[in-house]
N, CA, C and O atoms as a GROMACS GRO file, in nm:
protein
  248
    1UNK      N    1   0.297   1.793  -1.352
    1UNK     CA    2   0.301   1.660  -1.295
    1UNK      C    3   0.434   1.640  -1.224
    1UNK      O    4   0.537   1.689  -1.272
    2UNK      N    5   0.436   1.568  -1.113
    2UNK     CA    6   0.567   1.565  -1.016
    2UNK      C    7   0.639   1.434  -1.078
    2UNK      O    8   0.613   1.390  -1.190
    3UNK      N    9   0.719   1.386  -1.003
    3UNK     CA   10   0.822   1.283  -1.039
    3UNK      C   11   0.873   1.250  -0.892
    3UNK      O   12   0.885   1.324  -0.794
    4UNK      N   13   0.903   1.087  -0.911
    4UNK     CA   14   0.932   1.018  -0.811
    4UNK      C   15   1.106   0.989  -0.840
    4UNK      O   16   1.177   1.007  -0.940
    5UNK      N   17   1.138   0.931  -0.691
    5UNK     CA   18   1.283   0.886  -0.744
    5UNK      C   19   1.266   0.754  -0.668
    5UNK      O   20   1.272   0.750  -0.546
    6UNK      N   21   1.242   0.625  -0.760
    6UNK     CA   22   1.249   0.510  -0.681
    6UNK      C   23   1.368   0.403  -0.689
    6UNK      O   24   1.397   0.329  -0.783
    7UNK      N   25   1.441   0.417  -0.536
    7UNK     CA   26   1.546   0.303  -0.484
    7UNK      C   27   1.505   0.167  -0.497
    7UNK      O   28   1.396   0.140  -0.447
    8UNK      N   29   1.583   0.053  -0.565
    8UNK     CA   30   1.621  -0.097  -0.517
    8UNK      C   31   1.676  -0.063  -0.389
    8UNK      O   32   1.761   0.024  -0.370
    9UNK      N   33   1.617  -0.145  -0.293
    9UNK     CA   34   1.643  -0.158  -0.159
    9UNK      C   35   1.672  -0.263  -0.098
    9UNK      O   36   1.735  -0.271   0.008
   10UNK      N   37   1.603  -0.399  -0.199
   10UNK     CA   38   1.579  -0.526  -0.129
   10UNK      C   39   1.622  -0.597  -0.279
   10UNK      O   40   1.591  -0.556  -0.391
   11UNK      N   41   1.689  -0.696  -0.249
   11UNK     CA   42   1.695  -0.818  -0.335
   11UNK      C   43   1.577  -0.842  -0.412
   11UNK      O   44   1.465  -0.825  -0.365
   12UNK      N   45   1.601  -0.885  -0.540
   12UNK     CA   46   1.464  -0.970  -0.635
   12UNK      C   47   1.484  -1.113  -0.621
   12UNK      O   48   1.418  -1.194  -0.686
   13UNK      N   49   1.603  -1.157  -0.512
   13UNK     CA   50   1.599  -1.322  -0.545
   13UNK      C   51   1.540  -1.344  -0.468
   13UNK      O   52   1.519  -1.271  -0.371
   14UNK      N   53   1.478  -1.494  -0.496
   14UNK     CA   54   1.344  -1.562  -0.424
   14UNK      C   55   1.227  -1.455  -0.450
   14UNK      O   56   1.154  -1.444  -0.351
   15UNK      N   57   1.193  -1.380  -0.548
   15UNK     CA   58   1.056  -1.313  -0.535
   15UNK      C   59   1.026  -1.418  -0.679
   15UNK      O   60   1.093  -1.499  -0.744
   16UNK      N   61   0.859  -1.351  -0.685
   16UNK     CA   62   0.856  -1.408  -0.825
   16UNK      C   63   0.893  -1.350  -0.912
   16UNK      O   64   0.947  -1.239  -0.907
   17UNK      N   65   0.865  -1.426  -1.025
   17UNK     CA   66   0.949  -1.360  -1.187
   17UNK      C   67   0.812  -1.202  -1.235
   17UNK      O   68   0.852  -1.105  -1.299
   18UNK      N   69   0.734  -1.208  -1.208
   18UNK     CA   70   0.623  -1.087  -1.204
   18UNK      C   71   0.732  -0.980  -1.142
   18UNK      O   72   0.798  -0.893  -1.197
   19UNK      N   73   0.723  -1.027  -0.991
   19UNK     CA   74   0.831  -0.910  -0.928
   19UNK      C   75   0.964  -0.861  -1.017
   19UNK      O   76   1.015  -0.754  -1.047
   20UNK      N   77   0.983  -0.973  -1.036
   20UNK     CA   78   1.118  -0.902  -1.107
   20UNK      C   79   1.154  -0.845  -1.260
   20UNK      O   80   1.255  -0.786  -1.298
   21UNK      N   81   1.033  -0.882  -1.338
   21UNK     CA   82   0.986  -0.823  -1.445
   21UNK      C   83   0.956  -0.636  -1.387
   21UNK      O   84   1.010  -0.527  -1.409
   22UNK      N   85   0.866  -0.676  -1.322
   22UNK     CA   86   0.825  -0.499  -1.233
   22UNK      C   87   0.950  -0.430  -1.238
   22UNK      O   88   0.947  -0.329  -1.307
   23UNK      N   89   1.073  -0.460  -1.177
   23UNK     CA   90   1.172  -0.386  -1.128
   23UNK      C   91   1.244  -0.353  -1.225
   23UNK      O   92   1.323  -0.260  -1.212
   24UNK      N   93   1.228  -0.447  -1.391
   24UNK     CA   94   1.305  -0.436  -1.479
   24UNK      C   95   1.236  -0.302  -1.562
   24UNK      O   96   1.292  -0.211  -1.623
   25UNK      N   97   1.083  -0.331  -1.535
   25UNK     CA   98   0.996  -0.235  -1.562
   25UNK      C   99   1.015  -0.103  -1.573
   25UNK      O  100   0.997  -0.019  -1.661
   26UNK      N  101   1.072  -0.104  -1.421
   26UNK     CA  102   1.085   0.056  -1.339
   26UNK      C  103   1.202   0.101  -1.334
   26UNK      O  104   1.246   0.181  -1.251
   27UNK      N  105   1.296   0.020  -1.479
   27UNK     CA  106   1.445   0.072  -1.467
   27UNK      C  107   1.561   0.059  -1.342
   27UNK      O  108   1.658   0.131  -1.318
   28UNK      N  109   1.511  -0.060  -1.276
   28UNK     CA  110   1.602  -0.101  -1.168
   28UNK      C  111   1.675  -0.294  -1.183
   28UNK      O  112   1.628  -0.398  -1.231
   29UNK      N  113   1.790  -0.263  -1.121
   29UNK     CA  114   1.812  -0.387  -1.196
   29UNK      C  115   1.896  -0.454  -1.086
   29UNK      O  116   1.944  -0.567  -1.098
   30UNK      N  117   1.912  -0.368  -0.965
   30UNK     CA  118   2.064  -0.393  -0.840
   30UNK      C  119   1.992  -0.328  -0.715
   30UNK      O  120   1.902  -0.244  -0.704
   31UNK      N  121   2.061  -0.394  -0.634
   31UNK     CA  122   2.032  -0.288  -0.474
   31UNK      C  123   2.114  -0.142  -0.516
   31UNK      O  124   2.217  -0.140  -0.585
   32UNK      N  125   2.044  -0.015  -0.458
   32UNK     CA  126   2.150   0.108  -0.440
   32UNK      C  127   2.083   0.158  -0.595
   32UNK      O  128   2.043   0.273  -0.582
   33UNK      N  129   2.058   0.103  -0.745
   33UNK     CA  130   1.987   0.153  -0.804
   33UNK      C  131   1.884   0.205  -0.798
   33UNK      O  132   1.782   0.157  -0.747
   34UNK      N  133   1.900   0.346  -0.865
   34UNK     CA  134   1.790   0.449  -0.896
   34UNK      C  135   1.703   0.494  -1.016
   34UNK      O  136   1.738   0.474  -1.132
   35UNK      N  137   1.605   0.546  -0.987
   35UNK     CA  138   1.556   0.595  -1.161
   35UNK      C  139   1.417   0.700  -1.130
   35UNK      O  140   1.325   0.676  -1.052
   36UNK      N  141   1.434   0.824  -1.216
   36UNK     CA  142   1.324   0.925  -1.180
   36UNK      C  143   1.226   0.895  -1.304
   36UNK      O  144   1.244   0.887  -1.426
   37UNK      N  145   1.112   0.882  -1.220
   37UNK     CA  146   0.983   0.796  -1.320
   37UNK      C  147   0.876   0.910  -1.303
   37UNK      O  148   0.855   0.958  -1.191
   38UNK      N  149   0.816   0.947  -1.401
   38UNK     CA  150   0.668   1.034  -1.348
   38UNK      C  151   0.561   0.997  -1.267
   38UNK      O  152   0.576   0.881  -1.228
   39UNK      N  153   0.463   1.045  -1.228
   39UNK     CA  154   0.418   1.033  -1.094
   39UNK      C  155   0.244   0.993  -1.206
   39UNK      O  156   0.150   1.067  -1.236
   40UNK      N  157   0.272   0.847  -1.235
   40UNK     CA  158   0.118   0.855  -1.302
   40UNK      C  159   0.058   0.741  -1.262
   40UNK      O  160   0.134   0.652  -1.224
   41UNK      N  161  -0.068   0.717  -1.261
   41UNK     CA  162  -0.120   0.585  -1.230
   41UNK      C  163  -0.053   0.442  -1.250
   41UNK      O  164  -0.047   0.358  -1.160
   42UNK      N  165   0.006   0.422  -1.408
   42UNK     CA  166   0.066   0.266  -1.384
   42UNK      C  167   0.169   0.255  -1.298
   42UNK      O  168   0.186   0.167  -1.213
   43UNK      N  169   0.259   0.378  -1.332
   43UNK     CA  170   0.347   0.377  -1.216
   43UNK      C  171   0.325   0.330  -1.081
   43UNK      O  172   0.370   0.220  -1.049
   44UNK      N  173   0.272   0.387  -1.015
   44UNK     CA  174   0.195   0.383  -0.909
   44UNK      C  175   0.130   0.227  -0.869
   44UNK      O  176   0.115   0.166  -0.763
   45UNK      N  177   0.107   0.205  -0.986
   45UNK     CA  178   0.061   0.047  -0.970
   45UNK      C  179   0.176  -0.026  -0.964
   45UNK      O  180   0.168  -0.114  -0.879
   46UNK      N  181   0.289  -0.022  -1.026
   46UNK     CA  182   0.390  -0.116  -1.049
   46UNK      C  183   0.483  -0.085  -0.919
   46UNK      O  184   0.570  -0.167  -0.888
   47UNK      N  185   0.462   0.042  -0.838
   47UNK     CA  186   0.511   0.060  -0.732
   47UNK      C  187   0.458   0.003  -0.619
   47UNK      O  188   0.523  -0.011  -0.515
   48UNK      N  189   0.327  -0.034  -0.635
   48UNK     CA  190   0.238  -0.101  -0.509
   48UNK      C  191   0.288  -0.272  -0.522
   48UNK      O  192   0.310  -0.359  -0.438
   49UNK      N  193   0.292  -0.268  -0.667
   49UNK     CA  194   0.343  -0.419  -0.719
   49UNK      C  195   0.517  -0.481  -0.597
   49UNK      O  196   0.558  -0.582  -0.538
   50UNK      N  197   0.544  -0.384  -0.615
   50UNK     CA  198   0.740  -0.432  -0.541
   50UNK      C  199   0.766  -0.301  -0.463
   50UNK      O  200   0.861  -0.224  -0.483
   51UNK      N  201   0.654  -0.286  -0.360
   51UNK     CA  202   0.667  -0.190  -0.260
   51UNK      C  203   0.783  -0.276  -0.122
   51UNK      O  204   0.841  -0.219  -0.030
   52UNK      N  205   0.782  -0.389  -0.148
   52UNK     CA  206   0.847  -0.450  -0.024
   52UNK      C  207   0.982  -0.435  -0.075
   52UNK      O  208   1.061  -0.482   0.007
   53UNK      N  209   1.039  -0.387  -0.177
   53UNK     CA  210   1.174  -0.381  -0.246
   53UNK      C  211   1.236  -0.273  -0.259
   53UNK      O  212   1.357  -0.264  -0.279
   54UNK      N  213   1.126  -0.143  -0.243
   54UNK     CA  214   1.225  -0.045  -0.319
   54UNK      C  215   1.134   0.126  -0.254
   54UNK      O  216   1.018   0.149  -0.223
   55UNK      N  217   1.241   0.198  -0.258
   55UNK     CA  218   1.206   0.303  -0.121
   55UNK      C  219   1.123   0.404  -0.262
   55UNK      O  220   1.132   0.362  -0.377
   56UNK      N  221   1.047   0.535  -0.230
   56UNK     CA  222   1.014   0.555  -0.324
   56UNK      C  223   1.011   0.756  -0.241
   56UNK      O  224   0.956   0.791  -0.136
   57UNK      N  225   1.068   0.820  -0.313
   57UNK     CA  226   1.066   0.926  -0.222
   57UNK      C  227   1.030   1.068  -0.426
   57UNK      O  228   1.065   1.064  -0.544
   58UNK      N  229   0.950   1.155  -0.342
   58UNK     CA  230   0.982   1.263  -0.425
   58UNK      C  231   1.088   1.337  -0.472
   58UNK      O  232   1.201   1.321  -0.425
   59UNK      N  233   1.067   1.417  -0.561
   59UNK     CA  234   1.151   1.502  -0.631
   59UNK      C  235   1.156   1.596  -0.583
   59UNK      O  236   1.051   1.651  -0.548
   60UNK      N  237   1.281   1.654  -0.561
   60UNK     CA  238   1.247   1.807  -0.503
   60UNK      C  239   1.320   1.944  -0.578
   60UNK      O  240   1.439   1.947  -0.609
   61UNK      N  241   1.246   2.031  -0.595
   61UNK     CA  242   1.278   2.148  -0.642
   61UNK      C  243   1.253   2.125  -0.800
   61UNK      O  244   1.311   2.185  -0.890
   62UNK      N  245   1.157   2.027  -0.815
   62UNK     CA  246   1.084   2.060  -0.952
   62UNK      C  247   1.067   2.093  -1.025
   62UNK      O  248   0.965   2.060  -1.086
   0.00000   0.00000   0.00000
C-alpha cells in the first residue's frame, strides 16, 4: 500500500468547524504543515473533505 504526503496550504479560518476538525484529523494544524498518511479509503475521503486547503502529492521511493 502507498502513502501520501499531505500539505496545509490554505487557512482553516472562515471554513467550517467540520473542515477544521478534518485537518486536525489528518494531523495538520498550520499552513507549510505536513504529515505522511496511508493511501486508504477514509483517507481519501477526508482528503476530498478539505481538498480546497491542502496539496496532496505521493511518496516516493517507497
Amino acid at each position: 500500500m502507498s502513502d501520501l504526503v499531505v500539505t496545509q496550504i490554505r487557512s482553516a479560518i472562515g471554513n467550517k468547524p467540520v473542515h477544521r476538525g478534518t485537518l486536525r484529523a489528518l494531523g495538520l494544524g498550520r499552513i507549510g504543515k505536513s504529515n505522511t498518511l496511508p493511501d486508504r479509503p477514509e483517507i481519501q475521503g477526508m482528503i476530498r473533505k478539505v481538498a480546497h486547503l491542502i496539496r496532496v502529492e505521493p511518496v516516493e521511493g517507497a
